[in-house]
LUMKE-288611 format. One record per residue: x, z, y of N, C-alpha, C, CB in turn; residue in one letter. Coordinates in Angstrom, 1 decimal. Glycine has a CB too. Example, Ala and Ser with C-alpha at 12.3 -4.5 7.8 and 13.67 -1.06 7.14 Angstrom:
! LUMKE-288611
n.u, n.w, n.v, ca.u, ca.w, ca.v, c.u, c.w, c.v, cb.u, cb.w, cb.v, seti
13.2, 7.8, -5.7, 12.3, 7.8, -4.5, 13.2, 7.8, -3.3, 11.3, 9.0, -4.5, A
12.8, 7.1, -2.2, 13.7, 7.1, -1.1, 12.9, 7.9, 0.0, 14.1, 5.7, -0.6, S
***
This chain:
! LUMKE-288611
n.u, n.w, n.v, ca.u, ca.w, ca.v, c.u, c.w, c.v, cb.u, cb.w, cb.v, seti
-61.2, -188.6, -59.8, -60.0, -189.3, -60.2, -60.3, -190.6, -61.0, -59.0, -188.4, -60.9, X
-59.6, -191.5, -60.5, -59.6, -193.0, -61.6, -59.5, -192.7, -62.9, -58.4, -194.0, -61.5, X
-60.2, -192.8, -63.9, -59.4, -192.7, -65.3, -59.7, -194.0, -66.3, -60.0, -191.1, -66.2, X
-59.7, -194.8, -65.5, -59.6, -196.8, -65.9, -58.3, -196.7, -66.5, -59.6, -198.1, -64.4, X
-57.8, -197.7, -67.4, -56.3, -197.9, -67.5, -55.6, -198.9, -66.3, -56.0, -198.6, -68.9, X
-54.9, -198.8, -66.2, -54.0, -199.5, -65.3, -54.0, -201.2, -65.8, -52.3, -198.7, -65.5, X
-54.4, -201.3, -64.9, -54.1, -203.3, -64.8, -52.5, -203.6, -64.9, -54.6, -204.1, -62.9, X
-51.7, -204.2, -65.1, -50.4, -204.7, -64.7, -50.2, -205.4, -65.4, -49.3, -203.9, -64.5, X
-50.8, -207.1, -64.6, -50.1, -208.2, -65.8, -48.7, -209.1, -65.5, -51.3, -209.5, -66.0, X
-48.4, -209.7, -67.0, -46.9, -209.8, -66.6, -47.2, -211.9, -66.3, -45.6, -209.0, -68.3, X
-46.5, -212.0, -65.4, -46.3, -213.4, -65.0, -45.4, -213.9, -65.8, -45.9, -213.7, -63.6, X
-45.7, -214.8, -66.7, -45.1, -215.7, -67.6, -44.0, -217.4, -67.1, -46.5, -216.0, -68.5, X
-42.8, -216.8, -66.4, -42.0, -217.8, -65.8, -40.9, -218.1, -66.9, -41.4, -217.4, -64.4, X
-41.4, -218.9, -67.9, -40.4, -219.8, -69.0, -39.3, -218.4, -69.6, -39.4, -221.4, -68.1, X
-39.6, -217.2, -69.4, -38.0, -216.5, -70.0, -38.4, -216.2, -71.7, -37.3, -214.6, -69.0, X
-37.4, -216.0, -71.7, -37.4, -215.9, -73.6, -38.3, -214.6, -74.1, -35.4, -215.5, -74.3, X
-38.4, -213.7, -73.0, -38.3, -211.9, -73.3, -40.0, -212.0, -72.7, -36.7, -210.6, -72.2, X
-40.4, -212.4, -71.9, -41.8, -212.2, -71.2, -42.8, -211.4, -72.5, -42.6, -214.0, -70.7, X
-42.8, -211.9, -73.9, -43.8, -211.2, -74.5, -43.5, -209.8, -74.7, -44.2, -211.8, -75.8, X
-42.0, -209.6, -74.6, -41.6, -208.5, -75.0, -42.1, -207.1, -73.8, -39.9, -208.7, -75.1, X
-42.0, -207.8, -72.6, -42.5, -207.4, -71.3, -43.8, -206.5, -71.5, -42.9, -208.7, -70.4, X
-44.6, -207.0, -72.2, -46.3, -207.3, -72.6, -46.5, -206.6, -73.2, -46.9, -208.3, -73.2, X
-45.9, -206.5, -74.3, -45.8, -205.3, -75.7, -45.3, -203.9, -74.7, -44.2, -205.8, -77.4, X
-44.3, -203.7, -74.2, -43.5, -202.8, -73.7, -45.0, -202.5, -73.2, -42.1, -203.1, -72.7, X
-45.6, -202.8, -71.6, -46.7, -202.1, -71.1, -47.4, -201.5, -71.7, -47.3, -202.6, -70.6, X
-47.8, -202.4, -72.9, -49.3, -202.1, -74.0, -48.5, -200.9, -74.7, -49.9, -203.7, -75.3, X
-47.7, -200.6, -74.9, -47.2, -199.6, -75.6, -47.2, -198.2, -74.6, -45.8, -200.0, -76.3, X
-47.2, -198.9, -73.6, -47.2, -197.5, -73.1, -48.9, -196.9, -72.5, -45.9, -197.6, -71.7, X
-49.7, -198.1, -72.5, -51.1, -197.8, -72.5, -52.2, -198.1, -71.5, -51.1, -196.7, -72.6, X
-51.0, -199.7, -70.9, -51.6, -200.7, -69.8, -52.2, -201.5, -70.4, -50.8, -201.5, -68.8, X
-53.2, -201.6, -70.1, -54.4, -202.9, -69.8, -53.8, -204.3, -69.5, -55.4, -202.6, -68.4, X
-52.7, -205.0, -70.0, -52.2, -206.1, -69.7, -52.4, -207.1, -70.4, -51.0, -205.9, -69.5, X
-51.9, -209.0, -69.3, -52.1, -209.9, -70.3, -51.3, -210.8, -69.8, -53.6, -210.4, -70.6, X
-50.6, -211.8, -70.3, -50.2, -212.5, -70.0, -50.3, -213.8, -69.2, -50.1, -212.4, -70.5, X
-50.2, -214.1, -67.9, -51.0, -215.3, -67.2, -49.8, -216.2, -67.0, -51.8, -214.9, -65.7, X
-50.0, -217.6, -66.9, -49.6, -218.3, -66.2, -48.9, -218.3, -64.6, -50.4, -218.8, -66.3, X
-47.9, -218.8, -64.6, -47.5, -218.5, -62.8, -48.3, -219.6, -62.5, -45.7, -218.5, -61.9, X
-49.1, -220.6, -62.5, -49.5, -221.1, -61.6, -50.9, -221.0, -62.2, -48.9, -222.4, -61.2, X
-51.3, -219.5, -61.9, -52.7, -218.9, -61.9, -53.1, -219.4, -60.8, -52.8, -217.4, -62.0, X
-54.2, -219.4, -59.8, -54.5, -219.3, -58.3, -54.8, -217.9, -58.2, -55.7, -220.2, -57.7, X
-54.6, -217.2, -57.1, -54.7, -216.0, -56.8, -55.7, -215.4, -56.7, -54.2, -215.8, -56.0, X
-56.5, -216.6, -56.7, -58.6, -215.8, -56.4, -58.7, -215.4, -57.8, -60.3, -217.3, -56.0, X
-57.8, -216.4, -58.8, -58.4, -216.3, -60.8, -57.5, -214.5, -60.8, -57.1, -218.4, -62.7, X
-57.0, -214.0, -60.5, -56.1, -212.8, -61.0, -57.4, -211.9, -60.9, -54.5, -212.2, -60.1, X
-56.7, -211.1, -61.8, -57.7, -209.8, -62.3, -57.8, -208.4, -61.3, -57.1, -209.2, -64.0, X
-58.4, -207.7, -61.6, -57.6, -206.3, -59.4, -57.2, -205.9, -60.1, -58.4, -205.0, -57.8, X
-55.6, -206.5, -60.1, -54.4, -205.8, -60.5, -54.2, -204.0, -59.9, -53.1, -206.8, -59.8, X
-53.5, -203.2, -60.7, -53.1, -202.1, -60.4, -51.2, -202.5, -59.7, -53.5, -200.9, -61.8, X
-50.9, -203.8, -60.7, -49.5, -204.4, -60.6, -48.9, -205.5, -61.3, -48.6, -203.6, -60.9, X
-47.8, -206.0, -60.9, -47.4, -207.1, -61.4, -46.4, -207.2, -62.0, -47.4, -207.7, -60.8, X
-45.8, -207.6, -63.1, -44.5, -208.2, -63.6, -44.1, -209.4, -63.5, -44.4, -208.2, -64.8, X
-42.9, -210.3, -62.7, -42.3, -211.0, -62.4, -41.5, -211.7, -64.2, -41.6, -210.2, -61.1, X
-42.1, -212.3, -64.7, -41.1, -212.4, -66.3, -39.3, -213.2, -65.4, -42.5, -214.3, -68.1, X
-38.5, -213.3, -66.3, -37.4, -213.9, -65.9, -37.7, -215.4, -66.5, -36.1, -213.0, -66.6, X
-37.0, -216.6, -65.9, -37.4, -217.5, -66.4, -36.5, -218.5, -67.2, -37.9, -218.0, -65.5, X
-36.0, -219.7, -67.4, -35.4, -220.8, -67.6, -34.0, -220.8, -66.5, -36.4, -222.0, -67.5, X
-33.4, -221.1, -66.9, -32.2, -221.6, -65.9, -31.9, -222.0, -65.0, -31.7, -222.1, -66.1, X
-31.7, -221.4, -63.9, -31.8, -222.0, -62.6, -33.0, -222.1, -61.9, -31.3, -223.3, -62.6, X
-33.8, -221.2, -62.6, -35.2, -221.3, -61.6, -35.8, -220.2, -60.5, -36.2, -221.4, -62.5, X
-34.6, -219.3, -60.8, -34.8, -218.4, -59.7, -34.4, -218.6, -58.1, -34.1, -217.3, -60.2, X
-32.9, -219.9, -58.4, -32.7, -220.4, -57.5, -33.2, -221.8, -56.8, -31.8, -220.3, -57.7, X
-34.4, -222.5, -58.0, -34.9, -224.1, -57.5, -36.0, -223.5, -56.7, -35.4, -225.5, -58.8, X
-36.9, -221.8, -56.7, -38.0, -221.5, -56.2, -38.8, -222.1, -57.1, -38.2, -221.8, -54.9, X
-38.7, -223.3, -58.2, -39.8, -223.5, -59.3, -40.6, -222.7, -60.0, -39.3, -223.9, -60.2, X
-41.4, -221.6, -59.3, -41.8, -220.2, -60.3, -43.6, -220.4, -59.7, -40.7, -218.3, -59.7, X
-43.9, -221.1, -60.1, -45.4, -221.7, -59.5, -45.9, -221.2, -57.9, -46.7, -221.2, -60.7, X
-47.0, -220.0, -58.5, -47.6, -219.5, -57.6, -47.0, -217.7, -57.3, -49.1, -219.8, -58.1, X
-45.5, -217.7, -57.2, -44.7, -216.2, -57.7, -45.5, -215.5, -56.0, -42.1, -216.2, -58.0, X
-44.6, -217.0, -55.4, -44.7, -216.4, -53.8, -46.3, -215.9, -52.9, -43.9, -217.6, -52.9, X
-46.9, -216.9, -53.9, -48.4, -215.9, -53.1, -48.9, -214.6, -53.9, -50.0, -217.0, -53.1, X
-48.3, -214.5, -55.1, -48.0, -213.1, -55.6, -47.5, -212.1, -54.9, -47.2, -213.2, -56.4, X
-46.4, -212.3, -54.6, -45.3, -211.4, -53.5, -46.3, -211.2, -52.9, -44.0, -212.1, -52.6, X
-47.2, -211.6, -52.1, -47.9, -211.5, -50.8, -49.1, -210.5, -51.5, -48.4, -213.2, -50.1, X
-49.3, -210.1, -52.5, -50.5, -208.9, -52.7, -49.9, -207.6, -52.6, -51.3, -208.9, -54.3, X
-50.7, -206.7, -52.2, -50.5, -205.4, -51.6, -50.3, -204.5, -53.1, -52.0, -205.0, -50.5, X
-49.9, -204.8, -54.0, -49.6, -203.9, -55.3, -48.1, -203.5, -55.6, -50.2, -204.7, -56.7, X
-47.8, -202.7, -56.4, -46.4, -202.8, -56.8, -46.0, -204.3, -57.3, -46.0, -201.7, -58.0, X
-44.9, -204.1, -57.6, -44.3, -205.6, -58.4, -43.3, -205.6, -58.7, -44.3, -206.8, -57.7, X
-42.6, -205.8, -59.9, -41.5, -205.8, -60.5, -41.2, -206.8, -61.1, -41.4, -205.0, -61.2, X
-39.8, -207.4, -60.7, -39.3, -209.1, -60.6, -38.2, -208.7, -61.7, -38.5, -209.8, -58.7, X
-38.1, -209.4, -62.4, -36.7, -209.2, -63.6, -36.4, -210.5, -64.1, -37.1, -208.1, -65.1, X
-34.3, -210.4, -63.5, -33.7, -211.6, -64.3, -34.4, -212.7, -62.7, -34.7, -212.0, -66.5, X
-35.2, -213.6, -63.5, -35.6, -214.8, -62.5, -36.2, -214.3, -61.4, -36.5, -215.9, -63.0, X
-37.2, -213.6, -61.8, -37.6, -213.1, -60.9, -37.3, -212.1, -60.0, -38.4, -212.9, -61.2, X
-36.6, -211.4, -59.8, -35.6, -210.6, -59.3, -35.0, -211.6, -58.1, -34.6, -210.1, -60.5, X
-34.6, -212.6, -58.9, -33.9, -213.3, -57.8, -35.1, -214.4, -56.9, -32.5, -214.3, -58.7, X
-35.7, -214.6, -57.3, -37.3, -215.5, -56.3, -37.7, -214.6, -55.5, -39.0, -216.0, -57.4, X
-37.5, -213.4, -55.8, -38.0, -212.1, -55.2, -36.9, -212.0, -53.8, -37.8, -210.5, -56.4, X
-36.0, -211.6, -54.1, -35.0, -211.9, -52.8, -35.0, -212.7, -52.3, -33.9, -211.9, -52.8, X
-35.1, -214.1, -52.2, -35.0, -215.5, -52.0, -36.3, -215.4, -50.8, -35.3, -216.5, -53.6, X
-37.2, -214.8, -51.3, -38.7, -214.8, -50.8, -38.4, -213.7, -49.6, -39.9, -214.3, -52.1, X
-38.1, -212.9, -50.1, -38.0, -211.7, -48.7, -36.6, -211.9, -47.4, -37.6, -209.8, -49.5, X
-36.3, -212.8, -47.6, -34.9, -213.3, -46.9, -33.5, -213.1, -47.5, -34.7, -212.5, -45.6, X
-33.4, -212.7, -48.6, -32.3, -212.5, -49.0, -31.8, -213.8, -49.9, -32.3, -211.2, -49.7, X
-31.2, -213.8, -50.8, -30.4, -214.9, -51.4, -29.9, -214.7, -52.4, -29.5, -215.3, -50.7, X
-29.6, -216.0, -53.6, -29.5, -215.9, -54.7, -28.5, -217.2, -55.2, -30.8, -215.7, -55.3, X
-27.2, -217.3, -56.2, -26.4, -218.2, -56.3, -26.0, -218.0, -57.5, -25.6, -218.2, -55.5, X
-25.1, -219.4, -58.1, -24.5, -219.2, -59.4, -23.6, -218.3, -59.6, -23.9, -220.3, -59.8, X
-23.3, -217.0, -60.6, -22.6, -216.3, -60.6, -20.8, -216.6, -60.8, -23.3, -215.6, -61.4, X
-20.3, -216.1, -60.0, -18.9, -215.9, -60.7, -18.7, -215.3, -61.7, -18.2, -215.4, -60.1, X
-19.4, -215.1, -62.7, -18.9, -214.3, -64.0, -20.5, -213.8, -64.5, -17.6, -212.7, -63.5, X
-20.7, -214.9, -65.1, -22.3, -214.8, -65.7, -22.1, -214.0, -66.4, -23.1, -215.9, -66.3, X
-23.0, -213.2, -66.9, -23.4, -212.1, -67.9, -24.2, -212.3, -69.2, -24.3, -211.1, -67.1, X
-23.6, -212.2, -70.1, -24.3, -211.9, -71.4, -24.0, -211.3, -72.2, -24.6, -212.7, -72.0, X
-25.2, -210.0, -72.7, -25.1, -209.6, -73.7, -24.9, -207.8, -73.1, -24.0, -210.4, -74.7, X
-24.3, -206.9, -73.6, -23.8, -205.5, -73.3, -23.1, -205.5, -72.0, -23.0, -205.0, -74.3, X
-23.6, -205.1, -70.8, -23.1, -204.5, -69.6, -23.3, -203.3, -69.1, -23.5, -205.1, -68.8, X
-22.5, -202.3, -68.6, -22.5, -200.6, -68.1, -22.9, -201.5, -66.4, -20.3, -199.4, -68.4, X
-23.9, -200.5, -65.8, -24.4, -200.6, -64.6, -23.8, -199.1, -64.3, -26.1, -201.1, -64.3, X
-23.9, -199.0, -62.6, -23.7, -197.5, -62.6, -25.3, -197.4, -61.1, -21.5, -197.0, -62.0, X
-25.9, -196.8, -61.1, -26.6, -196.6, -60.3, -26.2, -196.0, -58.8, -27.4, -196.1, -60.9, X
-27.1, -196.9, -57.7, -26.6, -196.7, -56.1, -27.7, -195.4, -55.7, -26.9, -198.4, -55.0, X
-27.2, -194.6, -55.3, -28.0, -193.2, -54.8, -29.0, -192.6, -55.7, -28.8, -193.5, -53.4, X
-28.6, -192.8, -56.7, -30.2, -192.0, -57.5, -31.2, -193.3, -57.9, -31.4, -190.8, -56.0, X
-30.9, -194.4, -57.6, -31.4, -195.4, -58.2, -32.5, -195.8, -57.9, -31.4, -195.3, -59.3, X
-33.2, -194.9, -57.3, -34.7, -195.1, -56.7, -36.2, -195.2, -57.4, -34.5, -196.4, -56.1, X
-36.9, -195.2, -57.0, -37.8, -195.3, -58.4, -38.0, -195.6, -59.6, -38.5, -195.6, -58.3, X
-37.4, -196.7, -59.6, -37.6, -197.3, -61.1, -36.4, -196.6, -61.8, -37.5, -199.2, -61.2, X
-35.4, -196.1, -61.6, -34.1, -195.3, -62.5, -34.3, -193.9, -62.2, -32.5, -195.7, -62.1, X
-35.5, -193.5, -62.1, -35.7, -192.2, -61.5, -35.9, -191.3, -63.0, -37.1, -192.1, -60.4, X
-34.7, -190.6, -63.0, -34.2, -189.5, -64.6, -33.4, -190.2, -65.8, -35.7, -189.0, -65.5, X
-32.6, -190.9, -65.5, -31.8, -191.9, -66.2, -30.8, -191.5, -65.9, -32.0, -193.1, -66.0, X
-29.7, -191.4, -66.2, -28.4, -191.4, -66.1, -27.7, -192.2, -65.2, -28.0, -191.5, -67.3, X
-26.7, -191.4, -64.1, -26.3, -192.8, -63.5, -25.3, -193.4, -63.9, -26.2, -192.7, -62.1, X
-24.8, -193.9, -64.9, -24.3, -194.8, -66.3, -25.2, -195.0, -67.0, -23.2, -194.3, -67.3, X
-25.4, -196.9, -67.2, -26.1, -196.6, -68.5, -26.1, -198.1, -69.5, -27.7, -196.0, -68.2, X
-26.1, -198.7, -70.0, -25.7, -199.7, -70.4, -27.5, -200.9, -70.8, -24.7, -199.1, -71.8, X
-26.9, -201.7, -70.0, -28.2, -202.6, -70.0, -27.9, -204.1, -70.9, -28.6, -202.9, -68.3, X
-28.8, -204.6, -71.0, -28.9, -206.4, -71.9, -28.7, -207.3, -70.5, -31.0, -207.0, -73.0, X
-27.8, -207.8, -70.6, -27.8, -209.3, -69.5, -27.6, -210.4, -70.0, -26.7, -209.5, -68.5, X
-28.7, -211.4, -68.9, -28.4, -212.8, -69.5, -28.7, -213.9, -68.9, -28.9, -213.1, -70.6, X
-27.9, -213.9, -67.9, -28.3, -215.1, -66.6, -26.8, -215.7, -66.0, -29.3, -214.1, -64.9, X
-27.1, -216.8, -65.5, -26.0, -217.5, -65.0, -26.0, -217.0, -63.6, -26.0, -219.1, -65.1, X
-27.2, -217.1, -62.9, -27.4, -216.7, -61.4, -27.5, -215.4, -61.2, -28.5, -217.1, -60.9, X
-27.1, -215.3, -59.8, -27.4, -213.4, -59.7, -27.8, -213.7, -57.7, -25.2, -211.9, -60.3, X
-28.4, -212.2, -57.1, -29.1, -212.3, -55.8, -27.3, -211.9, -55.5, -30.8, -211.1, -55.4, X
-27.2, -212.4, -54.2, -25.9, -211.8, -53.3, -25.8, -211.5, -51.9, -24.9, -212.5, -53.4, X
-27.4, -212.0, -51.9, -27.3, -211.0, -50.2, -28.7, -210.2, -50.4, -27.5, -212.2, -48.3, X
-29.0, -209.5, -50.0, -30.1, -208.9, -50.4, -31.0, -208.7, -49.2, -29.9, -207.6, -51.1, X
-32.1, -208.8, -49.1, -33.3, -209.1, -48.2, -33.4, -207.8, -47.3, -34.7, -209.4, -49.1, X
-34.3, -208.3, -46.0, -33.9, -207.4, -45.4, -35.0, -206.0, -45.7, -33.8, -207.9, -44.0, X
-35.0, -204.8, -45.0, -35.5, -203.6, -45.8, -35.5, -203.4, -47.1, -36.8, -203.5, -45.6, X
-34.3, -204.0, -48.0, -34.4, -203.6, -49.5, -33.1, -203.0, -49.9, -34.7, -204.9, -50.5, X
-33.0, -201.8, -50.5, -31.6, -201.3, -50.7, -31.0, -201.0, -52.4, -31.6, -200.1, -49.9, X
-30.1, -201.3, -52.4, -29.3, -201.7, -54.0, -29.3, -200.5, -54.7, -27.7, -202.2, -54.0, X
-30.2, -200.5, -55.7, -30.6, -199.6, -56.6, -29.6, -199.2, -57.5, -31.7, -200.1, -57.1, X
-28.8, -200.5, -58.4, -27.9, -199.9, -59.3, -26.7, -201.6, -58.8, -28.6, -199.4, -61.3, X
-25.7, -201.4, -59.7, -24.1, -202.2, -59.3, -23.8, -202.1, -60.6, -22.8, -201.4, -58.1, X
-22.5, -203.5, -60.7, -21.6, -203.5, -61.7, -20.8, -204.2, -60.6, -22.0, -204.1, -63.2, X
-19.2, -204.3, -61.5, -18.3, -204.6, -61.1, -18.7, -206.0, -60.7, -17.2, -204.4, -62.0, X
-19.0, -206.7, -62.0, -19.2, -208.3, -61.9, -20.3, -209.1, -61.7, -18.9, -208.8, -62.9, X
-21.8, -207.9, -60.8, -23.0, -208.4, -59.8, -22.9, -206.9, -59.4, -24.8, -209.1, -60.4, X
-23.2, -207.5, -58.1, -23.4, -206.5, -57.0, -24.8, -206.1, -56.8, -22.9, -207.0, -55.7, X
-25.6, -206.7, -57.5, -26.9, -206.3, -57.0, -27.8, -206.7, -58.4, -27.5, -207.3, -55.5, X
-27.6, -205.6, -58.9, -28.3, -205.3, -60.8, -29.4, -204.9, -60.2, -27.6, -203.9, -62.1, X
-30.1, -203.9, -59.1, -31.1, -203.5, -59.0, -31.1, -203.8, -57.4, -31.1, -202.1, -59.6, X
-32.6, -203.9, -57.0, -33.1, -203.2, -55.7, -34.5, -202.9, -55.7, -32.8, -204.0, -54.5, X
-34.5, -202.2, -54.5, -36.1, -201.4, -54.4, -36.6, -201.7, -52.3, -35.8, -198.8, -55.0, X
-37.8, -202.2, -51.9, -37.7, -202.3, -50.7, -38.1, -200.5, -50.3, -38.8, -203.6, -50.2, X
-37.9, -201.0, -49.1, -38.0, -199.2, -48.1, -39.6, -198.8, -48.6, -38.0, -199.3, -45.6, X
-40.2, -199.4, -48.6, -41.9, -198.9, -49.3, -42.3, -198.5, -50.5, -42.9, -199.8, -49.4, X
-41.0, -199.0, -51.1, -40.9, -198.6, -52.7, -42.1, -199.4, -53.4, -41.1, -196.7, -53.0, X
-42.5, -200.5, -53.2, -43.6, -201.5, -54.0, -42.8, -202.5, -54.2, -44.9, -202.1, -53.2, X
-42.0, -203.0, -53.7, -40.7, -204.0, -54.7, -40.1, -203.4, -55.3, -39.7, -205.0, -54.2, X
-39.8, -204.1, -56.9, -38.5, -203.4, -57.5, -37.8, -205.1, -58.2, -39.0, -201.8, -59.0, X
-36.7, -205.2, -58.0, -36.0, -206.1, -58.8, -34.9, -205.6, -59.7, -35.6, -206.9, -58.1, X
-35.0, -206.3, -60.7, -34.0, -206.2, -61.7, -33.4, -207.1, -62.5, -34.3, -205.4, -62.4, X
-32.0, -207.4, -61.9, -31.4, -208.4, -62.9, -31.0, -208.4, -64.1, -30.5, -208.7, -62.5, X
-31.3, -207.7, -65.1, -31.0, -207.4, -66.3, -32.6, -207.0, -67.1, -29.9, -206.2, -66.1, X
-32.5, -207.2, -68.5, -33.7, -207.5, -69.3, -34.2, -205.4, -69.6, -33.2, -208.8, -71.1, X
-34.9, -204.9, -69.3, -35.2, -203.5, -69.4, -35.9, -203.8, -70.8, -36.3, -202.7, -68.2, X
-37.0, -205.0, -71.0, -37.4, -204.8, -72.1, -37.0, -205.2, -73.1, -38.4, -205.0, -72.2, X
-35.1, -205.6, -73.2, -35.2, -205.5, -74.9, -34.1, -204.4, -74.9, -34.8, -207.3, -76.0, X
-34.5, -204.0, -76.6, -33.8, -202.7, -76.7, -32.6, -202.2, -76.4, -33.9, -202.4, -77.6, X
-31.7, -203.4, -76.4, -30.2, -202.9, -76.0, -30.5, -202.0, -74.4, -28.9, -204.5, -75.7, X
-30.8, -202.3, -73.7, -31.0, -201.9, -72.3, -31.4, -200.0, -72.7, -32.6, -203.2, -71.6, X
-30.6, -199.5, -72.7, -30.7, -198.0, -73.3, -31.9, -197.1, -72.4, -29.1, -197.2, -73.2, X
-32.4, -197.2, -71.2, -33.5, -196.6, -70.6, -34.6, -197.4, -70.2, -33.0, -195.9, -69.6, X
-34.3, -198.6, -71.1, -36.0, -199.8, -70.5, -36.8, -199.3, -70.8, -36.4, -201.3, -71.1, X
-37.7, -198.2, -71.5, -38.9, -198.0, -71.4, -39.0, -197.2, -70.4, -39.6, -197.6, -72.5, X
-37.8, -196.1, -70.0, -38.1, -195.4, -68.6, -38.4, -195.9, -67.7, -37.3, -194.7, -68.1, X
-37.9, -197.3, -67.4, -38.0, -197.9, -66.3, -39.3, -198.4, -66.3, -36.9, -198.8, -66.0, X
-39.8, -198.6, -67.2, -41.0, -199.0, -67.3, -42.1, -198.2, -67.4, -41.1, -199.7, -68.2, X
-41.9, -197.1, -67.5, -42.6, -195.6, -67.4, -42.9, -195.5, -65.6, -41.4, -194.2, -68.1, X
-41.7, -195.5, -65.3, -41.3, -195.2, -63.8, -41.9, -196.3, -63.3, -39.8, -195.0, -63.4, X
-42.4, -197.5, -63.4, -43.3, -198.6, -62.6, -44.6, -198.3, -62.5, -43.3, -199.9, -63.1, X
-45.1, -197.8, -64.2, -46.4, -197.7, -64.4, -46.5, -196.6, -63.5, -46.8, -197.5, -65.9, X
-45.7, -195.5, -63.1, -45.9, -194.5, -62.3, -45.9, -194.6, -60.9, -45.1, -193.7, -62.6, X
-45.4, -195.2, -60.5, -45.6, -196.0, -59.2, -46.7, -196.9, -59.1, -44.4, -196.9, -58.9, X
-47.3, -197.3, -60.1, -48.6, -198.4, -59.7, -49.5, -197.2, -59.6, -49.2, -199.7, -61.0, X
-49.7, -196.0, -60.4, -50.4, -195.0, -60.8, -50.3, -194.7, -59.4, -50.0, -194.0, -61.9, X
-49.3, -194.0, -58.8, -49.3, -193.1, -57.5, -50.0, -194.0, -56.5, -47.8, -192.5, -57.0, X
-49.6, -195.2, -56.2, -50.1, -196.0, -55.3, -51.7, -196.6, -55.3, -49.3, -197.0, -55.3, X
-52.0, -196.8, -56.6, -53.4, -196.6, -56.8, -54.2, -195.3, -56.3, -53.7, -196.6, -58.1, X
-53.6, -194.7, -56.8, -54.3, -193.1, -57.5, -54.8, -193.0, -54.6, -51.8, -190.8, -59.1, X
-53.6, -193.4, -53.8, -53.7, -193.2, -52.7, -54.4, -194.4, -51.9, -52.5, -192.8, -52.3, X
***
């Protein structure tokens, strides 16, 4: 068996929370570092996985996220949050726009079928941190809606392979009442997918 720590670095796209991202992994006992999105893909380290950070305003929708999309394109897990979440759909065919009712601060999500990997033993209520003007509204194809609120329809998704996960809401700061699970539950998914 592997008993290396887990690679999984977090892509640094301008959001406020990205170091928080970083600490969260390292606490749980990944090998992580912070890179540039316009790393080149030959300079990345053999990732076990990736974190998508959330970015600046409107950049999930200008595609301004350097080098995200030849990211997308490596065979690892990958978890998109906030900006990335939405570059993530954008990239797989789906779509992303200014919200009717931007989000900030305390929001109740309710989770779609069990939530899927990344909400896997979480409650399906649970109150998360939001803070974006934009949100995804069509969702790409083979990817299905992990968790819902009244006022975004698409808080979560996961593709059919279970190696994408997006999430429009911040897991790593503390309001977000099960962000380290979810972050447990990625590391565990990079684990299983390595480990095969």
């Amino acid at each position: 068996m592997d008993e290396r720590p887990l690679v999984i670095d977090v892509v640094d796209n301008g959001g406020q929370w990205t170091h928080r991202e970083w600490r969260m992994l390292r606490y749980l006992g990944v090998d992580t570092k912070i890179i540039e999105n316009s790393t080149p893909v030959e300079d990345l380290r053999d990732l076990d996985g990736l974190v998508l950070s959330g970015g600046a305003a409107r950049v999930g929708l200008s595609g301004e996220l350097g080098n995200c999309g030849a990211f997308l394109d490596l065979d690892i897990p990958i978890l998109g949050i906030c900006a990335g979440h939405q570059f993530m759909a954008r990239h797989y065919g789906g779509d992303a726009r200014e919200s009717p009712e931007p989000e900030f601060g305390e929001m109740e999500i309710g989770l779609v079928d069990g939530g899927g990997h990344i909400f896997a033993g979480t409650p399906e209520r649970q109150t998360v941190w939001e803070s974006h003007n934009d949100e995804v509204h069509v969702l790409p194809p083979g990817f299905v809606i992990t968790a819902s609120s009244p006022s975004c329809h698409v808080q979560g998704m996961e593709n059919d392979e279970g190696t994408r996960f997006g999430l429009q809401f911040h897991p790593e700061v503390n309001d977000s009442e099960y962000g380290k699970e979810m972050f447990e539950n990625f590391i565990q998914r990079c684990q299983a997918l390595r480990s095969n």
